[in-house]
C-alpha positions as CSV (number, residue, x, y, z in Angstrom):
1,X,-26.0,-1.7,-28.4
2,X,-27.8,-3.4,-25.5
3,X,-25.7,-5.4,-22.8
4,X,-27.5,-8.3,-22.8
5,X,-27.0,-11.1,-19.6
6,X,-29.2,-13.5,-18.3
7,X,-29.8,-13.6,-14.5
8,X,-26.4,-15.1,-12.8
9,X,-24.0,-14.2,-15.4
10,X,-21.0,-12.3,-14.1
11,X,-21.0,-9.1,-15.1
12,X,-17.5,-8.1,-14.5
13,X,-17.6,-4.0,-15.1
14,X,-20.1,-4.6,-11.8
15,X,-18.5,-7.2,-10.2
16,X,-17.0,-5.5,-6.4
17,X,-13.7,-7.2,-6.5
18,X,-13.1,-6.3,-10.2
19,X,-14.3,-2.8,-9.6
20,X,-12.0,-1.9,-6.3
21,X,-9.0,-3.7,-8.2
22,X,-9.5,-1.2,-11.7
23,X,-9.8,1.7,-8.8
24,X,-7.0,0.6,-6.4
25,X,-4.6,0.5,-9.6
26,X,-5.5,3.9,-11.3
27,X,-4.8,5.1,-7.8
28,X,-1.9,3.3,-7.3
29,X,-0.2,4.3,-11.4
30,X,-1.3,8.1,-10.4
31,X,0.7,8.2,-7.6
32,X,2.9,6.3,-8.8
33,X,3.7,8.7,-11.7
34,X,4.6,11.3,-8.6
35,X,6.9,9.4,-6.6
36,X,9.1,8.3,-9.6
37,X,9.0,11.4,-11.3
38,X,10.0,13.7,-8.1
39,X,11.6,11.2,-6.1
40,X,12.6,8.3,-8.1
41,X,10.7,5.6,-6.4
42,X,8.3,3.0,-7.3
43,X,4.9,2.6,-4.9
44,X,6.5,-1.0,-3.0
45,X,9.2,1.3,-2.4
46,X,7.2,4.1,-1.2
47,X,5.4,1.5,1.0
48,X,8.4,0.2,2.6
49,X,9.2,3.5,3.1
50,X,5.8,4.3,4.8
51,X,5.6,1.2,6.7
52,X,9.1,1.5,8.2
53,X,8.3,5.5,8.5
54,X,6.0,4.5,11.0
55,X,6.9,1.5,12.6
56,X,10.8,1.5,12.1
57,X,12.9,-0.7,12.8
58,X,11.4,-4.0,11.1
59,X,12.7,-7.0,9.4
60,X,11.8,-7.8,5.9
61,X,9.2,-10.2,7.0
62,X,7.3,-7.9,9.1
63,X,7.3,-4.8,6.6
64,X,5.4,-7.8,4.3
65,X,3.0,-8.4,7.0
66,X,2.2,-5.3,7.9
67,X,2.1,-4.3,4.3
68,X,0.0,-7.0,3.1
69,X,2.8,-7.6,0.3
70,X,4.2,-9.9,-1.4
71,X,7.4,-11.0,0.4
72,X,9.1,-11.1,-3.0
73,X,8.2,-7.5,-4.1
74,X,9.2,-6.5,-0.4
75,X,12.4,-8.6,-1.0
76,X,12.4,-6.0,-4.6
77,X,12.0,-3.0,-3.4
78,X,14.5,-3.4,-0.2
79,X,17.0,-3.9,-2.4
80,X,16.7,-0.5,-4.2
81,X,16.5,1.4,-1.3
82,X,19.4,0.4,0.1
83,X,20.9,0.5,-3.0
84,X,19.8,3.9,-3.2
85,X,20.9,4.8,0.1
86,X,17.4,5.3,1.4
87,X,17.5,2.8,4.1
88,X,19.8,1.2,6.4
89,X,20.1,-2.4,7.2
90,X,21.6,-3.7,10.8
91,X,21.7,-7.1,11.9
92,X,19.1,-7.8,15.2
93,X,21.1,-8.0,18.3
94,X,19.0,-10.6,19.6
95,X,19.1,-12.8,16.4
96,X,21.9,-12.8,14.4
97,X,19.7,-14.1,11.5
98,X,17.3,-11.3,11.6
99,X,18.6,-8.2,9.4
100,X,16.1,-5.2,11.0
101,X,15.9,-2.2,8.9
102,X,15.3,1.6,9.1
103,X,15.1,4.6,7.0
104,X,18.4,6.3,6.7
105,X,18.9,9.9,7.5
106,X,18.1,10.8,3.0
107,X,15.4,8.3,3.3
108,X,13.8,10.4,6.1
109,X,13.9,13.8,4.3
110,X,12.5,12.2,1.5
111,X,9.4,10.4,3.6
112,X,8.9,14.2,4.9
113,X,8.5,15.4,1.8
114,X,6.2,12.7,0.3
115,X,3.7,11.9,3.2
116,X,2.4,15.6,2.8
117,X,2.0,15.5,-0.8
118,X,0.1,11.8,-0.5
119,X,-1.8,13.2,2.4
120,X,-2.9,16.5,-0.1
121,X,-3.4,14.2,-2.9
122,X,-5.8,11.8,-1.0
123,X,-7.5,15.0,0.2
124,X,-7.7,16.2,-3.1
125,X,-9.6,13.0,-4.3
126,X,-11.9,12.6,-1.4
127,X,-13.0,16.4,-1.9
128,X,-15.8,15.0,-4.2
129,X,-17.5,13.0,-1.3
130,X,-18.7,14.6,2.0
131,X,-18.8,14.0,5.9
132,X,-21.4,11.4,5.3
133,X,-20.2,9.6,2.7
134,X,-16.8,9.6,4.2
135,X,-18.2,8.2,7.1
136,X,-20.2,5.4,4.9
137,X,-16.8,4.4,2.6
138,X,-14.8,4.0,6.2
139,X,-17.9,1.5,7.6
140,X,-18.2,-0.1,4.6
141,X,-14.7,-0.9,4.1
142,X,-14.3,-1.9,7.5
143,X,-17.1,-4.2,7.6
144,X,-15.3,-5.5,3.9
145,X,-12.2,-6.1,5.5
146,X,-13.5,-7.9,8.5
147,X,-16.2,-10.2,6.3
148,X,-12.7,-11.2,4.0
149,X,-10.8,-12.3,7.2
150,X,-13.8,-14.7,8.2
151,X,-13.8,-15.6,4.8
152,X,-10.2,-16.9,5.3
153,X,-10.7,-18.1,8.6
154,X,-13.2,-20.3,7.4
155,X,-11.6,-21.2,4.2
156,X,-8.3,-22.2,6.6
């Protein structure tokens, strides 16, 4: 069976934004599978957990920024942690407004244990590219990155 298309036509199994979506969600349900299954956590959780593993204390609002998430899925996924005990939540001394939150002491051993195994399991995957072509997926995604945020500047 040949895939016929004329010149123009959107081809979407080649089509970059389709193409890093399809990759960027295999990713994502792979890992995803791991977290829940040995930790009981979904990945906005995990990247809450990442994001305030690193950069703790924050506020809802930043972990969204910084996460380029939804606020509402941040909003989610707060909620479970603390439910689950895996973060803490303090009101900001400067601005009674502002709840900041952390990872709690649980929520710590559990970041421990799951940054290596991310870390193994990205290693893992990039094993099938080498120095060079490591070095040509970082440039190229950087250029990507900075070429959308024109994009928006200029769409703004």
């Amino acid at each position: 069976m040949t895939d016929n298309h004329a010149p123009g036509d959107l081809v979407l199994e080649n089509f970059l934004p389709y193409r890093l979506s399809i990759l960027t969600n295999r990713i994502s349900q792979t890992l995803a599978g791991i977290y829940q299954e040995r930790f009981g956590i979904s990945i906005p959780e995990w990247r809450v957990m990442a994001i305030l593993g690193r950069h703790s204390p924050l506020s809802s609002n930043l972990i969204a920024e910084r996460g380029r998430m939804d606020k509402a899925k941040v909003s989610r996924a707060v909620s479970r942690l603390l439910d689950a005990g895996l973060i803490t939540r303090e009101t900001d001394p400067r601005d009674n407004r502002l709840l900041i939150l952390k990872l709690s002491t649980r929520g710590k051993r559990i970041y421990a244990k799951i940054t290596p195994m991310a870390l193994a399991w990205e290693s893992d995957l990039m094993s099938g590219l080498d120095d060079e072509d490591r070095a040509a997926m970082d440039r190229i995604l950087n250029k990507l990155s900075e070429r959308v945020e024109e994009m928006r500047e200029q769409d703004a």
